[in-house]
C-alpha positions in Angstrom: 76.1 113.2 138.1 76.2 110.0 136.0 76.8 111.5 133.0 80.1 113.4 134.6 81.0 110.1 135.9 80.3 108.8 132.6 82.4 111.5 130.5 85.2 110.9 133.4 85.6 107.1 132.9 85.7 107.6 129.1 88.3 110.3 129.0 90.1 108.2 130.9 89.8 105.0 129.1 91.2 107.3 125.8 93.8 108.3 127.8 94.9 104.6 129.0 94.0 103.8 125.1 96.5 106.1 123.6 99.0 105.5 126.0 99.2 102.1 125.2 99.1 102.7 121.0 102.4 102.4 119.6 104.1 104.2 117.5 103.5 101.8 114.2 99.7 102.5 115.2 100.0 106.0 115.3 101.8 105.7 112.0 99.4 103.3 110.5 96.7 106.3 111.2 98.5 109.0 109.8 99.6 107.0 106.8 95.3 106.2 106.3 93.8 109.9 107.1 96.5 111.4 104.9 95.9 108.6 102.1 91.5 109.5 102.6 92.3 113.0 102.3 94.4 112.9 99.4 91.7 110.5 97.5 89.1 113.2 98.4 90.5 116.1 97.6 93.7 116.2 95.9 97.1 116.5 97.4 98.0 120.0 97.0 94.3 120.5 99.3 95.5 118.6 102.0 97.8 120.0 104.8 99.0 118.6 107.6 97.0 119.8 110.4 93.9 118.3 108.6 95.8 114.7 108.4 96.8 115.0 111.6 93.1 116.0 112.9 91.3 113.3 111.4 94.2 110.4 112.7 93.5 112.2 116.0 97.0 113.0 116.7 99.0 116.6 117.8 101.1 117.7 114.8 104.1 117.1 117.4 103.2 113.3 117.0 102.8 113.6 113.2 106.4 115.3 112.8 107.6 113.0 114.9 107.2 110.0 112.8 107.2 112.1 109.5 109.3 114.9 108.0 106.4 116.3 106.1 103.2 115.4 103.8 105.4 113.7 100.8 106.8 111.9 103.3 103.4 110.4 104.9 102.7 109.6 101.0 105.8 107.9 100.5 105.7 105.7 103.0 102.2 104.5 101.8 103.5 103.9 98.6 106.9 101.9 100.1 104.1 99.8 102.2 102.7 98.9 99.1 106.1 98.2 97.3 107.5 95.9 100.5 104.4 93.9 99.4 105.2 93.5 96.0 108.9 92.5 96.6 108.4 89.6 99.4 107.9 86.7 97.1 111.2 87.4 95.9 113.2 87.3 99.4 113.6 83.3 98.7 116.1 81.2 98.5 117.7 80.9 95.6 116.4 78.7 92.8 118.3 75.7 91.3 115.6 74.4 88.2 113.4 75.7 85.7 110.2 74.6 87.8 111.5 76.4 90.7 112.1 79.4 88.4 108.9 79.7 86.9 107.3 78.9 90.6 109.1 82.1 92.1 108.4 84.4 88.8 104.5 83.5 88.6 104.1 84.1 92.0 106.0 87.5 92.1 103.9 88.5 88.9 100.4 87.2 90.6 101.2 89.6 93.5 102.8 92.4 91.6 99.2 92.2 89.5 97.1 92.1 93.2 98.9 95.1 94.4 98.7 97.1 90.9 94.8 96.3 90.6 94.2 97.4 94.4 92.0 100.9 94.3 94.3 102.1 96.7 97.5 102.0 94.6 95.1 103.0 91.2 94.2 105.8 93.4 97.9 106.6 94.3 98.5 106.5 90.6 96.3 108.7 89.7 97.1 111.6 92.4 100.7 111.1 91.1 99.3 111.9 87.5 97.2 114.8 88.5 99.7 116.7 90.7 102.6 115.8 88.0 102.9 119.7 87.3 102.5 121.1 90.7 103.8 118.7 93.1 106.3 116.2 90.7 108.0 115.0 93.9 105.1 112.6 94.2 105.6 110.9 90.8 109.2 110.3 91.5 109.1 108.8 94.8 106.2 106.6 93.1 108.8 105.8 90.2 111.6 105.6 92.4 110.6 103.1 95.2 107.6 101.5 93.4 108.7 100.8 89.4 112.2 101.1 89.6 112.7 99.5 92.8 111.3 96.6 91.7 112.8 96.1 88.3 115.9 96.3 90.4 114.9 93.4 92.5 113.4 91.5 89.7 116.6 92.0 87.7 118.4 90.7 90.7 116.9 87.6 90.6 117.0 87.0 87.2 120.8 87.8 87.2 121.2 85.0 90.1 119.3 82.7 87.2 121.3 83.8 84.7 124.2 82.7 86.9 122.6 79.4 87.8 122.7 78.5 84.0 119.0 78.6 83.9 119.2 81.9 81.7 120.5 83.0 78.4 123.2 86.0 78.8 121.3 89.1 78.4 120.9 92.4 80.4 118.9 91.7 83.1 117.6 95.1 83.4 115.7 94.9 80.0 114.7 91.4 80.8 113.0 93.1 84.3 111.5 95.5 81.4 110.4 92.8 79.3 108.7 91.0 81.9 106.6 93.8 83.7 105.3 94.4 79.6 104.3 91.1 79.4 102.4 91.1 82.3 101.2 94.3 83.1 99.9 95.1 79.0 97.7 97.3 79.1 96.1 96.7 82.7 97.2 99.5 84.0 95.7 102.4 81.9 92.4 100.2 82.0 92.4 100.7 85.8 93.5 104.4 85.5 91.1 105.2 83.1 88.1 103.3 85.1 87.2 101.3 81.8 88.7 97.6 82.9 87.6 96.5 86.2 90.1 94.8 88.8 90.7 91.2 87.9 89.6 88.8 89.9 92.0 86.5 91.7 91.9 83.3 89.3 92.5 85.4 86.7 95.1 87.1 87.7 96.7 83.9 88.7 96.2 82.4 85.2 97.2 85.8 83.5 100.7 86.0 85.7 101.3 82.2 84.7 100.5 82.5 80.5 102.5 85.5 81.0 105.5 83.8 82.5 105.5 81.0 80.3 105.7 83.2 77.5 108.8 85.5 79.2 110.9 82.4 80.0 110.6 80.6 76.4 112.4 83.8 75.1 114.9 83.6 78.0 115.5 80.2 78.7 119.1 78.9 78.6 120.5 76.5 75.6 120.2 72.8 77.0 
């Protein structure tokens, strides 16, 4: 009797639970059962009734927040680009201090975000499905890479037109800038052979880094 009583109270306390869950929480599930499966197992192996099993949700509530399983990955990787691209939704800069301020803390959080082990892992799905499934790699290219060279060149055309900057194409300065910093980071972390950096030293790398970008790029006093 108390263990009915017990099962009873509990199926209603999941019930009350999910009723209250939102749909961002819902999402935020999906978006992490479809992200473990994919690390486990590849992304061609995993389907949608499995993600939507282990976030505990009816495949009606998955396709209700996502058209499909490139979509659930996509929206992980745009979460991880929004982070990347904050630093530069400010005002604005009207000196070179301010400048350098603004570009060595985009570069310290653009290195955070590319060292994570959940974006080297997103990485590397995108490399090993390349052949079968390419639509991965280009929605990583597309929203991550070349999303944010496009905001970064943004903000160093509104430099440019602050007098701060020498005249130049933006775009290839954006280019130049993610080769400073980035150097060969990246394929260390892909590879396993460099280990993450550790926060000083990703601060003090996106700083040496910036320094060196802006004496190329600094305007004519």
């Amino acid at each position: 009797m108390w263990y009915q009583v017990s099962r009873g109270s509990m199926a209603k306390r999941a019930e009350r639970d999910k009723r209250s869950e939102t749909g961002d929480d819902r999402r935020k599930r999906i978006q992490e059962a479809a992200f473990g499966i994919v690390k486990e197992r590849g992304y061609a192996q995993a389907t949608t009734l499995e993600i939507a099993t282990r976030a505990k949700v009816s495949k009606r509530e998955l396709y209700a927040l996502f058209d499909d399983k490139q979509a659930i990955i996509a929206s992980c990787i745009a979460e991880r680009v929004r982070q990347m691209q904050r630093p530069l939704e400010l005002p604005a800069v009207r000196d070179r201090d301010g400048l350098a301020q603004l570009l060595s803390a985009f570069g310290a959080r653009v290195l955070r975000v590319v060292s994570d082990s959940a974006v080297t892992t997103l990485f590397r799905v995108a490399v090993a499905e390349a052949e079968r499934t390419p639509e991965i790699a280009a929605a990583l290219d597309s929203i991550g890479r070349a999303g944010n060279r496009a905001v970064l060149a943004a903000a160093l055309s509104r430099a440019q037109q602050a007098g701060l900057l020498r005249e130049g194409s933006p775009e290839l300065m954006a280019e130049h800038f993610f080769g400073l910093l980035w150097g060969d980071l990246r394929l260390g972390l892909l590879l396993g052979v460099a280990p993450p950096p550790r926060n000083a030293e990703i601060e003090h790398r996106a700083r040496d880094e910036v320094l060196t970008f802006l004496s190329a790029y600094w305007a004519l006093a």
